[in-house]
C-alpha positions in Angstrom: -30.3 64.0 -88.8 -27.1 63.3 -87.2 -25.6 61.5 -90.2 -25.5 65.1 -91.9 -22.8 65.9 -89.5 -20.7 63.1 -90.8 -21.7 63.6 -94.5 -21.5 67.3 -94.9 -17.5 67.3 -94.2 -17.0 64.4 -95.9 -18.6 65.6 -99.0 -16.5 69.0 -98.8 -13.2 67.3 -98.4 -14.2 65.1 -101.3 -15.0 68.6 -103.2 -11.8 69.8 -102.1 -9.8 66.8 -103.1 -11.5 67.4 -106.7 -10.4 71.0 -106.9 -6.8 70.2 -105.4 -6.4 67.7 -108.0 -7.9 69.5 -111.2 -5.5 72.3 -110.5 -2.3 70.0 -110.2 -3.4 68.7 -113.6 -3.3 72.3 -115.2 -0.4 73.0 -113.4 1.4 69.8 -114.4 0.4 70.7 -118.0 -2.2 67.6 -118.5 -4.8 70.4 -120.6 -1.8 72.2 -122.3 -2.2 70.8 -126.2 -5.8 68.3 -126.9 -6.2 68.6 -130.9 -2.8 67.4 -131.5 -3.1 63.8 -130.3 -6.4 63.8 -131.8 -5.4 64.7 -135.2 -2.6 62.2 -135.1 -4.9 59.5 -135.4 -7.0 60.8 -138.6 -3.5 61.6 -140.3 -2.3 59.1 -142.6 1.4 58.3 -143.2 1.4 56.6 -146.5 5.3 57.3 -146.6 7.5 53.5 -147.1 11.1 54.2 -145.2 13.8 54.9 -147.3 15.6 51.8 -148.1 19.7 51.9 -148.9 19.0 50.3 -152.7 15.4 49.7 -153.6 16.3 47.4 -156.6 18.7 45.5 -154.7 16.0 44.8 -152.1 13.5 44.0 -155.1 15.9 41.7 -157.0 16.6 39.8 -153.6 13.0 39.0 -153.6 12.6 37.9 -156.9 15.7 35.1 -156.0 13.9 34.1 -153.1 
């Protein structure tokens, strides 16, 4: 019975450390956007980058 004394407190600081931290996350803006780094990953960028002269490029690798 006397280890409740010791558990009770220690269990609500651990409840309080929860709290204290979920509201620094809101606060710090973790929860502020979650679909767009979600939908970044399903996107699909089928874009080549632009190169200076694309037949230049290809005739250098038909020399090669």
């Amino acid at each position: 019975m006397s280890i409740l004394y010791l558990l009770i407190p220690l269990g609500l600081l651990l409840v309080g450390l929860a709290v204290a931290a979920f509201f620094w996350a809101v606060r710090s803006g973790q929860f502020d956007d979650l679909d767009t780094p979600a939908m970044s990953v399903v996107l699909d960028d089928d874009s080549r980058p632009a190169t200076k002269n694309r037949r230049s490029d290809d005739a250098e690798r038909n020399k090669a």
